[in-house]
C-alpha positions in Angstrom: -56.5 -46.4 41.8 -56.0 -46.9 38.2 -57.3 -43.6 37.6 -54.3 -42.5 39.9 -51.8 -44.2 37.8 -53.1 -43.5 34.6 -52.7 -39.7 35.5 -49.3 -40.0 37.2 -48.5 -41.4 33.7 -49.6 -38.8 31.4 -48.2 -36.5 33.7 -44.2 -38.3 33.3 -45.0 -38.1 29.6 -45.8 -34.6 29.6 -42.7 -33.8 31.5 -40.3 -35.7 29.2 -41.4 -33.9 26.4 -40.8 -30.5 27.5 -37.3 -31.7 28.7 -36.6 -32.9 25.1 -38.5 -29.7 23.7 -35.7 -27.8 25.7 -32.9 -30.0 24.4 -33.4 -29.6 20.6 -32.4 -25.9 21.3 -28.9 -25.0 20.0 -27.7 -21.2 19.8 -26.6 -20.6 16.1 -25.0 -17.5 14.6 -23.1 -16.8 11.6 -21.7 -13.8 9.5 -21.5 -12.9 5.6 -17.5 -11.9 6.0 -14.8 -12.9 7.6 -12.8 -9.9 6.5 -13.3 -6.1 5.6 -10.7 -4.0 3.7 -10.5 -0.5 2.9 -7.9 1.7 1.5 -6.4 4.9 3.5 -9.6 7.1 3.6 -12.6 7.4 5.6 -15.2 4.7 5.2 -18.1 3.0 5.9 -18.0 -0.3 6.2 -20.8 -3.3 7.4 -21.5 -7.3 7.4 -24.3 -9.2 8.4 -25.1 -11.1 11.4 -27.8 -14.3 10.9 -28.5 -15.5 14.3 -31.2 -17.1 16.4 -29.6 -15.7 20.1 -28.2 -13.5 21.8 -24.7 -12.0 20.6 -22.2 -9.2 22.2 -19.4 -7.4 19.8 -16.2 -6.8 21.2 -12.8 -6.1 19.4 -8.8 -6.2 20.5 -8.5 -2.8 19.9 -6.3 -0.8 22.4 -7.8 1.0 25.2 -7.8 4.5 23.5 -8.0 3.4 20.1 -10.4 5.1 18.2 -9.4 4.3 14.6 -13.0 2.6 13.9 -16.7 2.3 15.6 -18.9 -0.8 15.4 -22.4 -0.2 16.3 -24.5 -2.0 17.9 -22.2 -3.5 20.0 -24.9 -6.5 20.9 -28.6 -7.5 19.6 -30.6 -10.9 19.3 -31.4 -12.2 16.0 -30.4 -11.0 12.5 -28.7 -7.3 12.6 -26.8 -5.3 9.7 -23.9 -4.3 11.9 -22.1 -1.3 10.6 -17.8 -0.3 10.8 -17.2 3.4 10.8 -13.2 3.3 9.7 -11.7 6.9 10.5 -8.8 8.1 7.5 -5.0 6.5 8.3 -2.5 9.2 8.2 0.0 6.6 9.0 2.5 5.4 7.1 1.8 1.7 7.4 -1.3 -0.3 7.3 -3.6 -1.4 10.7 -5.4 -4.2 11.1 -7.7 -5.4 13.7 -10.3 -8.4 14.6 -14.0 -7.7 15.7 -15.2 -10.6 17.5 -19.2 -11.7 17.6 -19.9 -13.8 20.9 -22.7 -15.7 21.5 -24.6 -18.5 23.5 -24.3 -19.9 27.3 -21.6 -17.4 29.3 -19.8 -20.4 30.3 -19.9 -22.0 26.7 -19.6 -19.0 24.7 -18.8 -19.4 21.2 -17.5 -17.2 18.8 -16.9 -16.0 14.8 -14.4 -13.1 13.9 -14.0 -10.5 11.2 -10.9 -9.5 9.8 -10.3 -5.4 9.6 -7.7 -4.1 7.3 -7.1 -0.9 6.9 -4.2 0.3 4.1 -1.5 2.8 4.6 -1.7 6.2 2.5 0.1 5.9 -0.1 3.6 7.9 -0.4 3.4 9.6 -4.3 6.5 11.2 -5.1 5.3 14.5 -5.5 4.3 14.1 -1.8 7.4 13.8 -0.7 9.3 17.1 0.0 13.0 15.6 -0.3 14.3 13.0 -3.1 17.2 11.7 -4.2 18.2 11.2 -7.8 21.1 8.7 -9.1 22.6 9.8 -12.5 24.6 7.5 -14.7 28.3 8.8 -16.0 26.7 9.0 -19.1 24.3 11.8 -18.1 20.9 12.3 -20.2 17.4 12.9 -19.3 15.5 12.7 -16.4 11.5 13.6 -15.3 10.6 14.1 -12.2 7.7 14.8 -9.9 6.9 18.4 -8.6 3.3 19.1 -7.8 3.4 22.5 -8.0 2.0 24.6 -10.4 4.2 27.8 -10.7 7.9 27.4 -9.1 11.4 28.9 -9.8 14.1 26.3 -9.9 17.7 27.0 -7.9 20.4 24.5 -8.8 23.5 24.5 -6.5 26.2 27.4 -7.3 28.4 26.5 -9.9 27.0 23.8 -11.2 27.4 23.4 -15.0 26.0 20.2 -15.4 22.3 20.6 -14.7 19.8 22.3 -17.0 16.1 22.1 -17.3 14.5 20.8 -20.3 10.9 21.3 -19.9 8.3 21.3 -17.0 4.2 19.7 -17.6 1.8 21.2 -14.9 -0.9 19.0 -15.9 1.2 16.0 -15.6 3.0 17.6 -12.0 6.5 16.6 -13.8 9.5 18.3 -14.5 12.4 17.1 -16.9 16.2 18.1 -16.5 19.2 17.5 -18.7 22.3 16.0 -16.9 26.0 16.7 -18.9 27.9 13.4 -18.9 30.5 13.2 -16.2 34.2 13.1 -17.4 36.1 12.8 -13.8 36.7 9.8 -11.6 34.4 10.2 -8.8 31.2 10.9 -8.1 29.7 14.3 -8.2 26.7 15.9 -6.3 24.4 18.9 -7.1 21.0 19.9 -5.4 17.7 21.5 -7.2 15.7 23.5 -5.1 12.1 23.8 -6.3 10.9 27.0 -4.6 7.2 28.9 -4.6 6.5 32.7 -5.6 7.4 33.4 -1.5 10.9 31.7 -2.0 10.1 29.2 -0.1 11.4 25.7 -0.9 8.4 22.9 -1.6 10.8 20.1 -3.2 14.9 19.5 -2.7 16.3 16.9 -5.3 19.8 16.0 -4.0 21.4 14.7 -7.0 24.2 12.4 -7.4 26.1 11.4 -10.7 28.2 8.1 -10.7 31.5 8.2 -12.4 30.6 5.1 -14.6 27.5 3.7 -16.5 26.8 0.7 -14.6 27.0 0.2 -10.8 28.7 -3.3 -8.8 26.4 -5.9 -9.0 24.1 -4.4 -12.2 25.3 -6.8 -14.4 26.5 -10.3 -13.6 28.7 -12.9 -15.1 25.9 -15.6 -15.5 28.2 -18.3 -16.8 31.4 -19.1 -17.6 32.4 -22.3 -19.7 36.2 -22.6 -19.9 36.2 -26.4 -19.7 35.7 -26.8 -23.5 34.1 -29.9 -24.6 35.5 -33.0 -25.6 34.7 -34.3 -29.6 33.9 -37.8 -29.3 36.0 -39.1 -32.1 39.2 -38.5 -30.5 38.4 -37.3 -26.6 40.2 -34.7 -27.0 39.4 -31.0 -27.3 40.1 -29.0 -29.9 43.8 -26.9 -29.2 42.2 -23.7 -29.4 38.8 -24.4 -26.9 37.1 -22.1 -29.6 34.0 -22.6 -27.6 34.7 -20.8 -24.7 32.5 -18.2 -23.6 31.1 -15.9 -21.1 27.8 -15.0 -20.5 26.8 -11.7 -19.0 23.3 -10.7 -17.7 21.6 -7.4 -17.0 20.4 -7.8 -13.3 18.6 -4.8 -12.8 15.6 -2.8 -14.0 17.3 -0.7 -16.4 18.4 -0.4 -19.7 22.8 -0.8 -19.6 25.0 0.1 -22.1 28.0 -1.9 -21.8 30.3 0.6 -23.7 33.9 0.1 -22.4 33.3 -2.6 -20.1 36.6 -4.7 -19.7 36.7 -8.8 -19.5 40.0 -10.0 -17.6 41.3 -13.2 -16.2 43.1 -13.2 -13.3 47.4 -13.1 -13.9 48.1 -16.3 -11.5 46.6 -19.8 -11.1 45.5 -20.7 -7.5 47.0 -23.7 -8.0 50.4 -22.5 -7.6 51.7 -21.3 -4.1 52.5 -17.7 -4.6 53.8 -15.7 -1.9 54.0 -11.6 -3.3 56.3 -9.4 -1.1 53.5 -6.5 -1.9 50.3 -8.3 -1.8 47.5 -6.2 -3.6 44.4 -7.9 -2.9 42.7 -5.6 -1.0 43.6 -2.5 -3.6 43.7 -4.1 -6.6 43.0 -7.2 -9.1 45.6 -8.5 -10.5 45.0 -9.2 -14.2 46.9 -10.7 -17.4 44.3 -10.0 -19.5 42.4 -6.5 -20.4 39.9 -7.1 -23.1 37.0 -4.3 -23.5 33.9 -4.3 -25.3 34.0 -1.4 -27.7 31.5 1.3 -28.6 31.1 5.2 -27.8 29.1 5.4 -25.2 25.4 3.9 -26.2 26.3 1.7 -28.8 25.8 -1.3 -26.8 22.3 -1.4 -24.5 21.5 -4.6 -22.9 17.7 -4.1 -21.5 16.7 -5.2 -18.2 17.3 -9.0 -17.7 18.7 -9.7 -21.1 22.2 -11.2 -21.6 24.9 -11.5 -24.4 27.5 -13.6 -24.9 31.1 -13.2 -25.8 33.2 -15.9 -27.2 36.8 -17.1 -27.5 35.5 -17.8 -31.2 32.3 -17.1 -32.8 31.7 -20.1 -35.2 29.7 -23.0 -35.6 31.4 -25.5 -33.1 29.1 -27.9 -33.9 30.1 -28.3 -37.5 33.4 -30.2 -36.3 31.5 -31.5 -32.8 28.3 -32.5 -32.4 28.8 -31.7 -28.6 29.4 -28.2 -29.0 27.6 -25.1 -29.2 26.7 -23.1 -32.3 28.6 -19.8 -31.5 28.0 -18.3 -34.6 25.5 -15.5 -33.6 27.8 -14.7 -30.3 27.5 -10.5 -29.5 31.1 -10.4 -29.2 34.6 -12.5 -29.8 38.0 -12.2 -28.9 40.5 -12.5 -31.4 44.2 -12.4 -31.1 46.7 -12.0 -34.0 48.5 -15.3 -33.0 52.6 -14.9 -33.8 52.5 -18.8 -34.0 51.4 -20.3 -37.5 50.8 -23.8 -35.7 47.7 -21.6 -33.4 46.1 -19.4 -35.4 43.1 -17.9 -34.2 39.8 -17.4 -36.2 38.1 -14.4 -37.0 34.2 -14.4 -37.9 33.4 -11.0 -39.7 29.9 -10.9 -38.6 30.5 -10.5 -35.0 32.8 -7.5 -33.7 35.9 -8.2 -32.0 37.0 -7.3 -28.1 39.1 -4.1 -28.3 42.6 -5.8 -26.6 44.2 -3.4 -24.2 46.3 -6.0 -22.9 47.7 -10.2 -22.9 50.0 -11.9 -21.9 50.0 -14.1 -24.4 51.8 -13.8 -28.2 49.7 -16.3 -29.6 45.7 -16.6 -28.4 44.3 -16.2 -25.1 42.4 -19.3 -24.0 40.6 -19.3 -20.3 42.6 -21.3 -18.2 41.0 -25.1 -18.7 40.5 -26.2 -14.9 39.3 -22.7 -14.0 41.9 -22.0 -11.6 42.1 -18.0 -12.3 38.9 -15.7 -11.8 37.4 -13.8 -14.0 35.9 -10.0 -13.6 34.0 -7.4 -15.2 35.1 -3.6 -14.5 34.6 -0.4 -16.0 37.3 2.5 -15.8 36.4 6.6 -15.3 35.6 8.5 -18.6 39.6 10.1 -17.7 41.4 6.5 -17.5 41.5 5.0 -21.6 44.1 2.4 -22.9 47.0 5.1 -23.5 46.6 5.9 -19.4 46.2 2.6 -18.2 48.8 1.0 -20.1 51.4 3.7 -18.9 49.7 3.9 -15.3 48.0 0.5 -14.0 51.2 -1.7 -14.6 51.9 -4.9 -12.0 55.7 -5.3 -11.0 57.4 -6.3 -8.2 58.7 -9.8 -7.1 57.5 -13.0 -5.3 58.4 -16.5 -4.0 57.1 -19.6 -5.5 57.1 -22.0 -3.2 57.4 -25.7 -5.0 58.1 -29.1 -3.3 61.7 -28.7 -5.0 62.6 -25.4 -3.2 61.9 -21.9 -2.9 62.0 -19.4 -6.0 62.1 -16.1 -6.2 60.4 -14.4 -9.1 59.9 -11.2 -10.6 56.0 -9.9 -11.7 55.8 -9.5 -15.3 52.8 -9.0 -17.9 50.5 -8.1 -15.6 48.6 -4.9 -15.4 46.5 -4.2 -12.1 42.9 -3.0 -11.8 41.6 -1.0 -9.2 38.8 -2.9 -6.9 36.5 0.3 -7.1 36.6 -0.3 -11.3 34.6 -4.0 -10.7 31.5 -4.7 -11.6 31.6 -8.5 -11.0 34.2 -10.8 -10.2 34.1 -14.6 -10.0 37.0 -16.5 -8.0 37.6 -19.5 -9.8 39.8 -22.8 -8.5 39.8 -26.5 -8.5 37.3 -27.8 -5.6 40.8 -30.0 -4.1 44.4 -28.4 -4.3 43.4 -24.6 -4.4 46.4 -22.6 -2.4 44.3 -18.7 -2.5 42.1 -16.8 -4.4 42.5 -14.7 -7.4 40.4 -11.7 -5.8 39.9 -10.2 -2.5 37.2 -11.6 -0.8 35.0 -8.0 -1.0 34.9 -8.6 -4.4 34.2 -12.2 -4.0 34.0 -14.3 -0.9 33.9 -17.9 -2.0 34.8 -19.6 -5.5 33.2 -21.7 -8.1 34.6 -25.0 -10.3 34.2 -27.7 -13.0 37.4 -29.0 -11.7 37.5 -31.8 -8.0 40.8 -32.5 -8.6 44.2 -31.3 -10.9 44.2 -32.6 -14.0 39.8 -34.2 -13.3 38.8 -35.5 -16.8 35.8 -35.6 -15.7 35.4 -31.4 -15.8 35.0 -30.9 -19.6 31.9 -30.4 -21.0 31.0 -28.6 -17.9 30.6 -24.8 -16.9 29.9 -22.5 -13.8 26.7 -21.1 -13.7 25.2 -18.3 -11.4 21.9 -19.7 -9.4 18.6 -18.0 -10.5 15.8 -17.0 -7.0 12.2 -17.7 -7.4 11.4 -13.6 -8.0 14.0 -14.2 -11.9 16.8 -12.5 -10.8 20.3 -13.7 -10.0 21.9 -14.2 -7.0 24.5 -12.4 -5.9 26.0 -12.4 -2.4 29.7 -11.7 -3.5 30.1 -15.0 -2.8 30.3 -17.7 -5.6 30.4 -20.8 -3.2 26.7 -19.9 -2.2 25.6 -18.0 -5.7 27.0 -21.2 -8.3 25.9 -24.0 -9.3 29.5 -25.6 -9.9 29.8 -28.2 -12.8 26.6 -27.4 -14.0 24.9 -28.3 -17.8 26.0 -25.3 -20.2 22.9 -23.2 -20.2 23.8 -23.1 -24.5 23.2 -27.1 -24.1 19.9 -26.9 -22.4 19.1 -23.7 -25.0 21.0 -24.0 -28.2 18.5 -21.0 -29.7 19.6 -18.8 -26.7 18.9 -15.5 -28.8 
């Protein structure tokens, strides 16, 4: 009987231990990549599986897609598995996700690999139609033809276009543009055509009336509020440290030749009612001040600024608060009629040509910023003689005032055509504003140092356009979103702006 027993025993044990034997197995499987990449052509592609089952490949491709092959599509074990990726003649990139499976059906687990696959690349000598954007200024530019032997045919009549000089081993060809001396934009088209006459490249060329296109270059900053001296808190009468700052906001050299600086006629503060209203032709300026040069005299590269001040001096010699002007680009200077408000000319920095103010004295931005400023540039036709005798602002309108009704007549005021702007900045006190100086497709919103009328608390304060992540400026044409209203001058945070 024991005998019995002790066998039954031995037997229990035996069986335990193959039970447990069959526990301690666990399917494992991994792979080397989780992602495989190739450019545009053909290629051959591979990662490897380390496993100690069973696995089945499968992938989310599209019935019918046949982009790439993956072989084998199942094994046990360790396997090199290999992805045959076929060339993409698409224009964007395809991706898609090879899954390895593995283990019990009903407890199947799985690891994927990532298949990316780039776009071909569009060169420009690929493409068979471009388009090339000519400043007023005309000049050189070299572009990509790919053929080797070509006869060029420009559009009939055009005078303006010439070639300069072609390089087959670089596939380039380099034509001269004449500088544009209408007011509108001209168009030509170069046909690059083979020994048969057939055409292998069109460049449909357009040529801008001005140098620098709406939204190129921004008004960065504008401090009108002047800044108090400490000693007396007071500003000085002449807010000498008044300045704009102007950036270059796109990828290209500018040349700032001509460009005019104006502030608006009327403050927004005042309830104005015009019988002609202009807005939505015109801005309505009382000041015309334009930076001077020939043409090229004055490049600002690609994300560079300057700055142009009311005077270019030392301010901080007679206010510690102030800025150190001295090294501005630009000042304006005014020949003030008024001994008691002269104005102050520094010799080392050139001076705003004045087409036209208001003012007999000096022209001083107004001090709660309640009229805009702009930027604008005028055709090659349109110079001071022209727009002096062409652009001028009369008419009448009604200020309305708690004490009555008045009717007024427009004078010392020039307008300037919307199409001329570059950049315009409504300007206005945050509380009291009654409209804005210009149409809102110039400029949607407004910016402010000033809550109130008469805030003491706006001085030492300027507007300042908000810079994205990517370094450039924003610019919405709308100044309530792209502002940063009473902000720190950025010649406070960066006396050694240059």
């Amino acid at each position: 009987m024991k005998k019995i027993l002790f066998a039954l025993a031995a037997a229990l044990v035996v069986l335990a231990g193959c039970e447990k034997e069959e526990e301690k197995f666990v399917p494992q499987l991994s792979v080397d990549k989780q992602e495989l990449s190739t450019g545009f052509e053909a290629a051959e592609l591979s990662f490897a599986i380390t496993a100690n089952c069973g696995w089945t490949i499968t992938t989310d491709a599209a019935e019918g897609e046949t982009w790439f092959e993956v072989a084998p599509a199942e094994g046990d074990g360790n396997a090199e598995v290999t992805v045959k990726v076929n060339a993409n003649e698409n224009e964007k990139g395809r991706t898609a996700v090879i899954t390895v499976s593995y283990g019990p059906e009903e407890l199947a687990q799985h690891e994927d690999v990532a298949l990316v696959q780039e776009a071909e690349p569009v060169r420009p000598e690929d493409r068979t139609e471009e388009d090339v954007a000519v400043r007023a200024r005309g000049g050189e530019k070299t572009l990509a033809v790919s053929a080797k032997h070509y006869t060029l045919s420009i559009s009939e009549g055009c005078d303006w276009i010439s070639e300069v000089s072609r390089d087959v081993d670089s596939k380039s060809l380099t034509l001269s543009f004449s500088a544009n001396p209408g007011d509108d934009y001209r168009d030509a088209t170069v046909l690059v055509q083979n020994g048969d006459g057939e055409t292998v490249k069109t460049f449909n060329v357009k040529q801008s009336w001005r140098n620098i296109e709406s939204g190129e270059l921004l008004i960065e900053e504008i401090y009108f509020s002047s800044t108090l001296i400490p000693e007396t808190g007071k500003t000085d009468k002449v807010k000498g440290d008044q300045y704009f700052r102007l950036t270059n906001n796109c990828d290209e050299t500018l040349y700032l030749d001509g460009l005019m600086i104006m502030e608006a006629k009327y403050p927004t503060l005042v309830n104005y009612e015009f019988a002609d209203p202009i807005k939505d032709k015109f801005c309505g300026v009382g000041t015309v001040y334009c930076i001077p040069g020939s043409g090229d005299d004055v490049p600002l590269a690609s994300g560079k600024s300057l700055i142009i001040a009311n005077n270019a001096q030392n301010h901080k010699e007679t206010n510690p608060d102030s800025f150190d002007l001295s090294n501005a680009d630009f000042e304006w200077f005014d020949t003030s009629t008024l001994a008691s408000l002269p104005d102050i000319d520094n010799p080392d920095v050139p001076n705003l040509d004045i087409w036209f103010t208001y003012t007999n004295t000096i022209w001083i931005l107004h001090i709660q910023g309640a009229q805009g400023c702009a930027i604008a540039l005028p055709p090659a036709s349109v110079d001071k003689e022209k727009f002096l005798a062409d652009y001028i602002w009369d008419g009448e309108y009604v200020n309305h005032t708690q004490a009555g009704d008045f009717p007024m007549s427009i004078s010392k005021a020039y307008k300037v055509p919307n199409d001329w702007v570059i950049d315009a900045v409504n300007l206005s006190v945050l509380e009291g504003g009654f409209d804005l100086s210009f149409d809102s497709s110039l400029d949607a919103g407004f910016t402010y140092c000033s809550e109130k009328k008469n805030d003491s608390t706006k001085y030492n304060k300027s507007v300042r356009r908000i810079r994205l992540d990517d370094g450039r400026l924003a610019d919405t044409n709308n100044s309530t979103n792209d502002f940063t209203p009473r902000a720190v001058p950025t010649l406070k945070e960066n006396p050694n702006w240059k």
